[in-house]
Structures are given as C-alpha cells and as structure tokens.
PAZABA-442306 format. One record per residue (C-alpha): residue number from 1; x, y, z. Coordinates in steps of 0.02 Angstrom, whole numbers, plus 50000, padded with zeros to 5 digits. Layout:
N
+-----+-------+-------+-------+
!   i !    c1 !    c2 !    c3 !
+-----+-------+-------+-------+
! NUM !     X !     Y !     Z !
...
+-----+-------+-------+-------+
***
This chain:
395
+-----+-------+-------+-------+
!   i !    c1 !    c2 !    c3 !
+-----+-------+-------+-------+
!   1 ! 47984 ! 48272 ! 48616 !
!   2 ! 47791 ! 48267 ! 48649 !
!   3 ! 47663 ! 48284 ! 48502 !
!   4 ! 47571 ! 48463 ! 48524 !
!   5 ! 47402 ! 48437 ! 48526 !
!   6 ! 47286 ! 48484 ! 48386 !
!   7 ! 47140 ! 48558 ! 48437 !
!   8 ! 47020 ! 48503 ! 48279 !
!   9 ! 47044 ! 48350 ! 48330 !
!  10 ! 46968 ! 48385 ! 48506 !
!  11 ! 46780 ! 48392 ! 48559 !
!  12 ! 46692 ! 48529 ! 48670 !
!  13 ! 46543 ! 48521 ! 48767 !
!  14 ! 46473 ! 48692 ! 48801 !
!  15 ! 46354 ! 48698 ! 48945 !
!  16 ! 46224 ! 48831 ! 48955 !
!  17 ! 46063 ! 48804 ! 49050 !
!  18 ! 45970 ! 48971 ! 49054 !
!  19 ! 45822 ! 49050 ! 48966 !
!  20 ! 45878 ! 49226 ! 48959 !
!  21 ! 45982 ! 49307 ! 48791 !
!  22 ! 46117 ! 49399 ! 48889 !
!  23 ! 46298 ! 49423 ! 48853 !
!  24 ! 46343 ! 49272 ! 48928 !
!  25 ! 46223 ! 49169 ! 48822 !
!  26 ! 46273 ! 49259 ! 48654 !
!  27 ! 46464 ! 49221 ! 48721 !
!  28 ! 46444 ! 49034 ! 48730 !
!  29 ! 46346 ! 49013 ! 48550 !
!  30 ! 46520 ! 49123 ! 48491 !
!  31 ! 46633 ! 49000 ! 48565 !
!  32 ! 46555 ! 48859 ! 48511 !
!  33 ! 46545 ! 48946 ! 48332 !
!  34 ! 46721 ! 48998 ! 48328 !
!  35 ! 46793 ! 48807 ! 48393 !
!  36 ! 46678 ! 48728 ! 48260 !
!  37 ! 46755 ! 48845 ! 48131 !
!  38 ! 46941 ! 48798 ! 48184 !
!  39 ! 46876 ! 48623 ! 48159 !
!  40 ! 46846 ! 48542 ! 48279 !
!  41 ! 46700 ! 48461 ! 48364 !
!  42 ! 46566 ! 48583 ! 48476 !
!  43 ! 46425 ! 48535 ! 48555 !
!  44 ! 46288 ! 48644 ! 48661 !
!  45 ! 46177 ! 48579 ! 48835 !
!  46 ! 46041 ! 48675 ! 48844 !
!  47 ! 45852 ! 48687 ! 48873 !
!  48 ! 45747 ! 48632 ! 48744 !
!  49 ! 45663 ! 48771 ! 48661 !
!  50 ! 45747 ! 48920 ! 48749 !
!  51 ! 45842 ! 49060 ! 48653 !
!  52 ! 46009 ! 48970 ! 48647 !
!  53 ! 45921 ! 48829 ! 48594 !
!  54 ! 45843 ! 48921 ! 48438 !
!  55 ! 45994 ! 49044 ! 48396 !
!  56 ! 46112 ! 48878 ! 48420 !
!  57 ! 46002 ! 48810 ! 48266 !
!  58 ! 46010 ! 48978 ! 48152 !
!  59 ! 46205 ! 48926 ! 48198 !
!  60 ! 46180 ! 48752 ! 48141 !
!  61 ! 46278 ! 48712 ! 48315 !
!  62 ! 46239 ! 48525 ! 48379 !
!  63 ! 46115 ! 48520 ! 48536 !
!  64 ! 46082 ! 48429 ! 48682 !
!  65 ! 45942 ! 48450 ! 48795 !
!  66 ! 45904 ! 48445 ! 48989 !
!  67 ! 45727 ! 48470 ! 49038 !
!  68 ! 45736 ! 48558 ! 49208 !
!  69 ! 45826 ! 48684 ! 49300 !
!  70 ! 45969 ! 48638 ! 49454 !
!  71 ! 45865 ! 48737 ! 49595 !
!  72 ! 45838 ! 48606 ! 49691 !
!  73 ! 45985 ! 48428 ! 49737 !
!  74 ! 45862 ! 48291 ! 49633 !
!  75 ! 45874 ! 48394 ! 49476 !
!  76 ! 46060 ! 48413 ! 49490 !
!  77 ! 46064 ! 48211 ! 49540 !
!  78 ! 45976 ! 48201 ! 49373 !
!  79 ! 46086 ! 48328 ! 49270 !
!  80 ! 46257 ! 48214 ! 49351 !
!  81 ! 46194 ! 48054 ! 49264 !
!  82 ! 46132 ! 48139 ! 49120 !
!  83 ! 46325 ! 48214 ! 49098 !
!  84 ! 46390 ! 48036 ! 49126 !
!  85 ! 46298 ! 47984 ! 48983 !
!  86 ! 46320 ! 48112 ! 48875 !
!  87 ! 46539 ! 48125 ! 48921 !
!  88 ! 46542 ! 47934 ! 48875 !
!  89 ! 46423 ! 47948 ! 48708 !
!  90 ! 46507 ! 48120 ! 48653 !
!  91 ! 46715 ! 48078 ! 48677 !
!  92 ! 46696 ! 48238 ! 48753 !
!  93 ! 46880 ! 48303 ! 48778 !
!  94 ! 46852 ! 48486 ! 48856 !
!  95 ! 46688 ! 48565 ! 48955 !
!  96 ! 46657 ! 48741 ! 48962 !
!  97 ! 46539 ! 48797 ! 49096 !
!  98 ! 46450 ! 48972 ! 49082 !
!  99 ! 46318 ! 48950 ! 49241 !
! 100 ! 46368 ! 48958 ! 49403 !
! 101 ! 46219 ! 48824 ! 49461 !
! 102 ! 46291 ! 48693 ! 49331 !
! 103 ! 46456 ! 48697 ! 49372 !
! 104 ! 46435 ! 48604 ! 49552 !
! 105 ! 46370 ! 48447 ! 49482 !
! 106 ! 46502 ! 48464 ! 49327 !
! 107 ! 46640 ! 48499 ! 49468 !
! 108 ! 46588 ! 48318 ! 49545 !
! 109 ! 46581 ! 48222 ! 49388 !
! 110 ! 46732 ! 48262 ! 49342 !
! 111 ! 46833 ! 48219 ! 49489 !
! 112 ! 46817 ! 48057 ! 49420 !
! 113 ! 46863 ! 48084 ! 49250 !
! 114 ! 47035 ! 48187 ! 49291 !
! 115 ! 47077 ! 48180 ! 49092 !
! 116 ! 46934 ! 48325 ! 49057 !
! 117 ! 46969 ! 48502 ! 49089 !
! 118 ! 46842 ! 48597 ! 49156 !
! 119 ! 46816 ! 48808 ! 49116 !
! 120 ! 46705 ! 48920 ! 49189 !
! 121 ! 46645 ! 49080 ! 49107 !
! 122 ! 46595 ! 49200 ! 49267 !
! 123 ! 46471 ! 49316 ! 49225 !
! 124 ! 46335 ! 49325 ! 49343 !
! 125 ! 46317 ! 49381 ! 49522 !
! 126 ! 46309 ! 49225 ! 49614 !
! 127 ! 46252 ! 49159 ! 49798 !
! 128 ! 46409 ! 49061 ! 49863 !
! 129 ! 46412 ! 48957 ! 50012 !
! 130 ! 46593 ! 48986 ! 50067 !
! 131 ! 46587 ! 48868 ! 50204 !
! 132 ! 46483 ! 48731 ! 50138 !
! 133 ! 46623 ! 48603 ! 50115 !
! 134 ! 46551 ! 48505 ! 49963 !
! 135 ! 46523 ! 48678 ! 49870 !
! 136 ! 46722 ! 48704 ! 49890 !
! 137 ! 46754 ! 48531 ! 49828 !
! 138 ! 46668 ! 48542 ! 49665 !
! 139 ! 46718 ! 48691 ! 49626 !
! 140 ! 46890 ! 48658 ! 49661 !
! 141 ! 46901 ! 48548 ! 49513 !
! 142 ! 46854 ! 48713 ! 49401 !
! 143 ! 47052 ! 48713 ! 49279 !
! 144 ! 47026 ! 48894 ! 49238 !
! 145 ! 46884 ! 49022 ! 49250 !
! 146 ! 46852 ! 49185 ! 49132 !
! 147 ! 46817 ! 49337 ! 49168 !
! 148 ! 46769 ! 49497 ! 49029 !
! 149 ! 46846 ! 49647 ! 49149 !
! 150 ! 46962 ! 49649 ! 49289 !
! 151 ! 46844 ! 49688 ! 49426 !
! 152 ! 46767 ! 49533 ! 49380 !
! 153 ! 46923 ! 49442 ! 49417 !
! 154 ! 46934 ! 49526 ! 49590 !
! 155 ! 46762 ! 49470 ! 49625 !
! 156 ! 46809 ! 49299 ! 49575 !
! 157 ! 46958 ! 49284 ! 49681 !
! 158 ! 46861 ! 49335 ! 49809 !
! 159 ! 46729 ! 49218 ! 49805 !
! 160 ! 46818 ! 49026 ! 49734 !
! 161 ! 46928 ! 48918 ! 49800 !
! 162 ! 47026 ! 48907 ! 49629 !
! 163 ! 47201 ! 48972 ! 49640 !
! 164 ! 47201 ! 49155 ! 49570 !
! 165 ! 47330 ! 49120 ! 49419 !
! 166 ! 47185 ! 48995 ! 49363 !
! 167 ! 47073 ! 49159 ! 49343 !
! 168 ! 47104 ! 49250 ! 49185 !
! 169 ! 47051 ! 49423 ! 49110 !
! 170 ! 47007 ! 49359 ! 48933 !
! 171 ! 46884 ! 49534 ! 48866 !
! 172 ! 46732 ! 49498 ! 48788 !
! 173 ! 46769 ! 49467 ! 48610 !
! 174 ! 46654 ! 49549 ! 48517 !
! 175 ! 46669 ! 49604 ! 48317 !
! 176 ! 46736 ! 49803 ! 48311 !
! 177 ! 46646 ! 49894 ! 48170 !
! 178 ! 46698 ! 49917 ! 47985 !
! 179 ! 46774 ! 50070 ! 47929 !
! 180 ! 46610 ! 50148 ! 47844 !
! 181 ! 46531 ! 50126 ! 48003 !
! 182 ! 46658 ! 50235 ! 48101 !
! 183 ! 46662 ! 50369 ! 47981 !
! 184 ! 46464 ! 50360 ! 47955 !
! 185 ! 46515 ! 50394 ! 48166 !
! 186 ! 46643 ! 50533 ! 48132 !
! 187 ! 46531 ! 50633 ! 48016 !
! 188 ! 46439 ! 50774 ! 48165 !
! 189 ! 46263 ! 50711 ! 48192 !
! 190 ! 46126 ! 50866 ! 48174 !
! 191 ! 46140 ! 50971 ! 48313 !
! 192 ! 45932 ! 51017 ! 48302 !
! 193 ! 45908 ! 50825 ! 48365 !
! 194 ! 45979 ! 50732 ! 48492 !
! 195 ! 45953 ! 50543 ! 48490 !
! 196 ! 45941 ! 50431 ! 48657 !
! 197 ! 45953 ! 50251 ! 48625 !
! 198 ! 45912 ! 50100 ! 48744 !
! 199 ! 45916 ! 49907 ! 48718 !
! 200 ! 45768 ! 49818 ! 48775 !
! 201 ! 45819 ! 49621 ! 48787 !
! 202 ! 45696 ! 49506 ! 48706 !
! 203 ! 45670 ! 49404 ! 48851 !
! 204 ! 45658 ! 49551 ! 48971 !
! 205 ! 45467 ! 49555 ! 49062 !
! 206 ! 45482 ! 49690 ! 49189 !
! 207 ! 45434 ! 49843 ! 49179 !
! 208 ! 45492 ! 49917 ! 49322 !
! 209 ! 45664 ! 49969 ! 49246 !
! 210 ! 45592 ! 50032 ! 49082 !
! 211 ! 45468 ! 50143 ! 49202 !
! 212 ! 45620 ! 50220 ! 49283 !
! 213 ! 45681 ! 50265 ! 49102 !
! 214 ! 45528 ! 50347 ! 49051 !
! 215 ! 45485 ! 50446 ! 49206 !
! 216 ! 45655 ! 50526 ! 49185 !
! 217 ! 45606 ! 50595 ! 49024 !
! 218 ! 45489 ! 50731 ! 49055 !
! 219 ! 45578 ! 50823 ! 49221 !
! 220 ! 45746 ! 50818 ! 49103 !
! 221 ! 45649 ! 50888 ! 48951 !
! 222 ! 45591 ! 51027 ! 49075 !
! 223 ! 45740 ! 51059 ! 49129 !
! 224 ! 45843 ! 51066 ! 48968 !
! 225 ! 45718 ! 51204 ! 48919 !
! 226 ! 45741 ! 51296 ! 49067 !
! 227 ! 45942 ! 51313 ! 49037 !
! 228 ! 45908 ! 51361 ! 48844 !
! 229 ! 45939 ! 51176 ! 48780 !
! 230 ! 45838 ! 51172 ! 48596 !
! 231 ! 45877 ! 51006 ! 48518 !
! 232 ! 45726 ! 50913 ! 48501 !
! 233 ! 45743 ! 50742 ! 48610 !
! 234 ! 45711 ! 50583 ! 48526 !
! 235 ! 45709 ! 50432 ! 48638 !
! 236 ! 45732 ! 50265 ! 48533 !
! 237 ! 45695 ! 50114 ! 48607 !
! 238 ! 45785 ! 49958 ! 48529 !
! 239 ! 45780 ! 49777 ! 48526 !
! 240 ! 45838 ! 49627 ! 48411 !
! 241 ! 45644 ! 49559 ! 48396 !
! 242 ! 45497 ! 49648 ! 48319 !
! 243 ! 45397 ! 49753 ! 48433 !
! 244 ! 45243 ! 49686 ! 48381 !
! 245 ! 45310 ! 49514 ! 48467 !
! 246 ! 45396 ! 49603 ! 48627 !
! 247 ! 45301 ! 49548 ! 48780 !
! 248 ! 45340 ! 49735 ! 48848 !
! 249 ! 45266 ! 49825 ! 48691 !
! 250 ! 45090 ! 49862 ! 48736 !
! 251 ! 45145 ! 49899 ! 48923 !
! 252 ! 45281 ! 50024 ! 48867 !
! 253 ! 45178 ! 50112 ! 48717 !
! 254 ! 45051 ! 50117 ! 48856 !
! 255 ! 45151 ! 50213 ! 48978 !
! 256 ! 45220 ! 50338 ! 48822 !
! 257 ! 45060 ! 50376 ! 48786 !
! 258 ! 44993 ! 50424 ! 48965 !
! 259 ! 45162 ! 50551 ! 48988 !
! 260 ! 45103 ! 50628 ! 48806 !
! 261 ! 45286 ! 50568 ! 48731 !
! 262 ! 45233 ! 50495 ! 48589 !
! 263 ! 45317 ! 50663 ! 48481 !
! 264 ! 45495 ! 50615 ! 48585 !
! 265 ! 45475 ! 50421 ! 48566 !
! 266 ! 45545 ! 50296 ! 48431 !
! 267 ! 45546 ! 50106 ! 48414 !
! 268 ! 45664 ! 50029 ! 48318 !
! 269 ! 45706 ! 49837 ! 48283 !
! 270 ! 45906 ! 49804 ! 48256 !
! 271 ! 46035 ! 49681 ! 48271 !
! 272 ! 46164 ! 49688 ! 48449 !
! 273 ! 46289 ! 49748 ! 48336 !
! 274 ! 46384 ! 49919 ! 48326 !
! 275 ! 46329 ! 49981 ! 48179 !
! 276 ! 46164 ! 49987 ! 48250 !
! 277 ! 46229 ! 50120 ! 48372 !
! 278 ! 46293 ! 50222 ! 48241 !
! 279 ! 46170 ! 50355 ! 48226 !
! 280 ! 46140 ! 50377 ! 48430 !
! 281 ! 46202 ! 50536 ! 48502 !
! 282 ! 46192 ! 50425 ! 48677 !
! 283 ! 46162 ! 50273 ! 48734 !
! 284 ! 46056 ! 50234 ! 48905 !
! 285 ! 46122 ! 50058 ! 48984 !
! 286 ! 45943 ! 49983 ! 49108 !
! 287 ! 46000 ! 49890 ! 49265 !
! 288 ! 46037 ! 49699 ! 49219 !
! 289 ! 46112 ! 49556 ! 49333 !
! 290 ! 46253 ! 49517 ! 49219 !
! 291 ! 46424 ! 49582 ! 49296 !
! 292 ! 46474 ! 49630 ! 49109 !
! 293 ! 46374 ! 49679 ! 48976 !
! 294 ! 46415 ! 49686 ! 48778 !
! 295 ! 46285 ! 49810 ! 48734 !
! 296 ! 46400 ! 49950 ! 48838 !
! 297 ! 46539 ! 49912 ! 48726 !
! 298 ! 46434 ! 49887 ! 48573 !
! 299 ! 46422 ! 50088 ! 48586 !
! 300 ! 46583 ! 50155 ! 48659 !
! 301 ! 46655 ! 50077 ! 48512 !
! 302 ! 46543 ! 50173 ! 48387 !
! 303 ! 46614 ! 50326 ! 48490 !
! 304 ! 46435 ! 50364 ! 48576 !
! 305 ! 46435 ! 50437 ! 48750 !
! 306 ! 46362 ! 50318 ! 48897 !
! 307 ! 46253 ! 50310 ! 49037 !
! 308 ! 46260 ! 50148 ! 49139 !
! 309 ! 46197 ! 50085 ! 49292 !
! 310 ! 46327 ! 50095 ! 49423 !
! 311 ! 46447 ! 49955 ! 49452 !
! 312 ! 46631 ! 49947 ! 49479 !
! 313 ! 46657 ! 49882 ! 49307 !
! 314 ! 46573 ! 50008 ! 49231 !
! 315 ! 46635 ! 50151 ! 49335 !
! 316 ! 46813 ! 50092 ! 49258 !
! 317 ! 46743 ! 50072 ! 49068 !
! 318 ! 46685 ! 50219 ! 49068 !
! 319 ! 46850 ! 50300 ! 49158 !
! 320 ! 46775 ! 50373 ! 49287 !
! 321 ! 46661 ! 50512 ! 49194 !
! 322 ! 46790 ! 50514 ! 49040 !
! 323 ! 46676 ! 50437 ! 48898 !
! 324 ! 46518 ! 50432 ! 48978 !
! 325 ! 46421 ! 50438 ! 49157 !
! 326 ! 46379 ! 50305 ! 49285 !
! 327 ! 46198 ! 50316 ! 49396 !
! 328 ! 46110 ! 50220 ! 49562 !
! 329 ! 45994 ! 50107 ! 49479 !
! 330 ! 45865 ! 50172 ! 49620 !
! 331 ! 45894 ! 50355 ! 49622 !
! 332 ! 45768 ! 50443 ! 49458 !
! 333 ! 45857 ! 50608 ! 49489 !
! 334 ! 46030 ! 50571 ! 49478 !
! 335 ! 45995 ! 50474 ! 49294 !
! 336 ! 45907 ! 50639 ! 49262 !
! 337 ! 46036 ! 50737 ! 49306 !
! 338 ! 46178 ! 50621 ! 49224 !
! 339 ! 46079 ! 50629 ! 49072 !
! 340 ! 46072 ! 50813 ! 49064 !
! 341 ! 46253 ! 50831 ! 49115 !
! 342 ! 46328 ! 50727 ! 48951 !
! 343 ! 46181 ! 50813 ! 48829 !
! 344 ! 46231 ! 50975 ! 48890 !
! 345 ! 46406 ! 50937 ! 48895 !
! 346 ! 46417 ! 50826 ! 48703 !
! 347 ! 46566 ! 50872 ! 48619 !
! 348 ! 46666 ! 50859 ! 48757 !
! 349 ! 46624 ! 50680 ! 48795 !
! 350 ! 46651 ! 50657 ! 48600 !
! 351 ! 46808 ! 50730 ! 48616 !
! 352 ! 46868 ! 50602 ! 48726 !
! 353 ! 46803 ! 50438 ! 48631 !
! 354 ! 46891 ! 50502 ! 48465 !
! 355 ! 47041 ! 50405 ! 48528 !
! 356 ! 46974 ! 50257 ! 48632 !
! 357 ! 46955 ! 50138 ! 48515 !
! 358 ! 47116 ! 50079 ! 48524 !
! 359 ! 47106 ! 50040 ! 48675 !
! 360 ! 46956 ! 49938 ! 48665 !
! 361 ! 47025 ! 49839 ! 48541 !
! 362 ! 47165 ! 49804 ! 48641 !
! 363 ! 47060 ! 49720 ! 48754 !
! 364 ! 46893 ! 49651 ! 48682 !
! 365 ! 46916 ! 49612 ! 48519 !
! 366 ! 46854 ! 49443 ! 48455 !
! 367 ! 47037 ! 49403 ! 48355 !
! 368 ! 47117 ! 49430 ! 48512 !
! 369 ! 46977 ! 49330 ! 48642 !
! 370 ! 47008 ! 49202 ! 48519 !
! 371 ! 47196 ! 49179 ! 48547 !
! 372 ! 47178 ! 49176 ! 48723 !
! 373 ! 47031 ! 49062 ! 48704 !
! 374 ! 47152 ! 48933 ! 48590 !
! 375 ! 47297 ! 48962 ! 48691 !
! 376 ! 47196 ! 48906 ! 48878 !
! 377 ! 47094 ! 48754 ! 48778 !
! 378 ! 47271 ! 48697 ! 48699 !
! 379 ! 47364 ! 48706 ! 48882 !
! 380 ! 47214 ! 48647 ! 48990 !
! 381 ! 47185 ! 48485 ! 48884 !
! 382 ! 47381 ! 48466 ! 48872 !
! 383 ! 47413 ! 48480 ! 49054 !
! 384 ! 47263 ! 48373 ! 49098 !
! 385 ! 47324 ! 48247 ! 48974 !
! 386 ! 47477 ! 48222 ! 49067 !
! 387 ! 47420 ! 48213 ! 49232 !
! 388 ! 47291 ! 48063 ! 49208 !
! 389 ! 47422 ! 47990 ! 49112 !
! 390 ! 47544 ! 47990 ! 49265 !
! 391 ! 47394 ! 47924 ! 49377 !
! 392 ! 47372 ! 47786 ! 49251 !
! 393 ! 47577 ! 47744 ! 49273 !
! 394 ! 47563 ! 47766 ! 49456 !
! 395 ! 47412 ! 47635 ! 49460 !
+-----+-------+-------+-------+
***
C-alpha cells in the first residue's frame, strides 16, 4: 500500500510576474497564504518592488525576485536559468503559474524535471500562437490549469493543447461576509439617497474608463428627474489606497469639478472586502482585462445590484438581467440607460439577491477553493511522483 503524501511536507513555488493588483494577483498571495498555513513550504517569484512584492511582505510570504519582464526570447532565456537555479536551491516540489507569458519558459524547464507538477491559474485574455509548434510544446507540459467561472474553462479549452479533464472550474475563493454584515445588508437602506459605488484599482492610470463613468452621470440625473425619480444620487468612488496617493485623484476631482458634481460625488478609502459594499445601493463594475473579477462578487454577495461591463462570464453571474445588468464598454448610453433601469427598478433586483447567496457559496467560497486546491496539489504531486519514478526503473 503506497504512503499518501503529506502536503506540509511539500514546497511551492508561486510564480507571479506582473505589476498590476488584480484578482489574479490577490489570488496567488491567498494561495501561497493558505499552503503556508497548512504547513508547508510557499514561496513567491516576483518583481522586486511591485504590489505583490510589498503585500507578499505585509503576508510575511518568502520572495524571490526577477528583474525584467518575458516580452521579448533573451529575457525568457534569462528567466529559464534563473528557474534552474532557483528549482535546485528551493527543493521545489510543485509550481503554480498565474501568467500566461511565464508559463512557456516554465513549460520547457520542466520537461526535464518530469517529477514537478506544473498549474496554471488562467485569468487573463491572452495572444496564443496556435500553430507555433514550440508554444504547443511548452504548454503541453501545463498538469492542470484553473479557471474561476465556466466560460473561462470554455475559453481555455479552446485555446491549449492540455486535455480538457486537466482544466478545472475551481471558483474564486474569496471570504463570504459575517452575519452582522448581511443583516447591516438586510436592514432597507433610505429611500431619499441612493448610493453608486465603483472600485478604482490602485495601480489603475487611465482615465479614459473613469471618464466614461462620469459623463454618464449628468444625462442619467436628467433623466431620472424627468420620470419623477427624487432620491438624491451619490456617486462613491472607492479604492484600497488613500486618495491623496492615487495617481488618478487630481485628474478625476478635476473632471467632477468641471461637470459641477461635486454635491453627487464621494471618495472613500476601503478594504476589497464585502463589508465594504455594505452600505451601496449599487455597484458600477469599469472595463478591466481580467476574464474574472472578485470585486463583482465582493457585492453580489452583500446582496447589492450590479452593473458590469459585458462579457460572457458576467452575462451568466449576473443571470442574464436577474441580479443586476450587463453594458458595451464603448456605448455611454446604454450604461446610462442600464443604470437607470436597476435604480428605477430597486426592489425588484433586491428581491432576487435575497436568496443568491447560497448559491455563491456553493461555488466561490474560500473553504471550498481550498479543498479543491488540496485535493489537485495532493493528486498532481502524487501522480507525477509515480511517473518519474517508473522512468527512473525503466532507465
């Protein structure tokens, strides 16, 4: 009978080699949290300096550093015997990929080290070159990849060459709120306000889709007071960072004041948590390039109507119109429009969330990402194990 493996005794190296503070980053510095916590040994790649390098140390998570980015075949030449190195130094037993650029060079390491799984967390909209044979290669050595929704799955069995029962719907695993925070929810908000709250990322420079945002406001407000809508309109901008630091501030406070919003417009610093959604009446998603993001489901859960940029994931979280809206990141009077529609229309969106949770928990919650997470780590490294022992035999 063969030993099960023990997963504290195992090592992970958790490769993340981007400056942005998405979902995806946030995911990795979870999962290398959460396998530290179960005991066993986790260790982050990433760029000196960047956000996952900082929140990593609030985390007290081990780092390593590469200097560069992949975009061009020297720097990924550089990053392969870098990884060599750092395999060898580390005992590193499992890697867990969340960029789509890293994972070629990872892909041809570790053809050559067949006793190291290799996971991919697919996130991101990437450029694939399906018939660019060393592409397929490399990533053919990919043991399992990750998705948060099915749609994301689709895309990804569309676009690999990894066999589709390698591709797994895991959710997104993030914490559901306490029960004072869903009745603080439950209790009706004021009906003489209505609160609309966006996230502004802290590493987000553009203002282009902020712009969008804020030119909607005054042809809805019009509106609204041409159909006999009274609640005053607050529009609260959010973000994890203070304001005074955000490199958007001045340019967005700018813009407010040239519409004369000032009277409509709030800004508010907060943790990417749900609680921080409590008191929103509805929450206003920007465009992003992550296929999946945790800030949608950071407010569904609090039971707040949505309005997202369209994608098929989000056309599906939010059921089609059920517990919130979908819009064309490129069309100002349809998110003017959508808005109106779910203000107008409140209580019944309301209605609807009252018994979603459920079903959210079902599929994102962090207790059950975990399991699967254990579960794939324990049979990847098992199955792994096993095979370069047999080559070993054979040899």
């Amino acid at each position: 009978m063969r030993e099960r493996v023990r997963l504290s005794d195992l090592s992970v190296l958790y490769v993340c080699l981007s400056n942005d503070w998405g979902t995806t980053e946030r995911r990795c510095l979870a999962d290398a949290s959460y396998f530290r916590n179960i005991g066993g040994s986790s260790f982050v790649l990433c760029h000196e300096r960047s956000l996952v390098d900082r929140e990593a140390e609030r985390e007290d998570i081990p780092r390593l550093y590469f200097a560069s980015d992949l975009s061009s075949w020297r720097m990924k030449l550089n990053f392969y015997f870098q990884i060599q190195t750092i395999l060898h130094r580390q005992q590193v037993d499992i890697v867990h990929s969340y960029n789509y650029e890293s994972l070629l060079p990872l892909g041809m390491i570790l053809k050559g080290m067949p006793h190291i799984p290799l996971v991919f967390t697919f996130n991101e909209d990437v450029y694939w070159r399906r018939n660019n044979p060393l592409d397929r290669w490399c990533i053919s050595r990919t043991d399992a990849i990750f998705t948060f929704a099915p749609n994301i799955r689709d895309l990804a069995i569309e676009k690999f060459p990894v066999n589709q029962r390698k591709i797994h719907v895991t959710g997104s695993g993030i914490d559901f709120p306490m029960a004072s925070v869903r009745a603080a929810r439950s209790a009706p908000h004021p009906p003489e306000r209505r609160k609309i709250a966006t996230f502004v990322s802290r590493t987000e420079e553009r203002l282009e889709g902020l712009r969008f945002f804020v030119d909607s406001i005054p042809p809805l407000m019009h509106y609204l007071e041409s159909v006999g809508f009274t609640s005053h309109l607050l529009f609260t901008f959010l973000t994890d960072v203070s304001w005074y630091t955000h490199p958007l501030y001045e340019g967005l406070k700018r813009m407010i004041l040239e519409r004369h919003l000032e009277m409509h417009i709030s800004f508010e610093t907060k943790p990417l948590a749900s609680a921080s959604f409590r008191d929103c009446d509805l929450y206003v998603g920007l465009p992003a390039t992550e296929l999946f993001s945790d800030q949608d489901l950071y407010a569904l859960v609090t039971q707040t109507p949505v309005l997202l940029p369209r994608t098929a994931t989000r056309q599906d979280l939010v059921k089609q119109g059920k517990f919130g809206e979908t819009y064309h990141p490129d069309d100002p009077r349809e998110l003017r429009d959508k808005l109106a529609q779910i203000l107008l229309h409140h209580g019944r969106y309301l209605e609807e969330l009252g018994g979603f949770e459920s079903e959210l928990q079902d599929k994102h919650h962090f207790e059950r990402y975990a399991e699967e997470l254990y579960a794939h780590y324990e049979k990847l490294y098992t199955q792994r194990l096993r095979y370069s022992q047999k080559q070993k035999r054979l040899t």
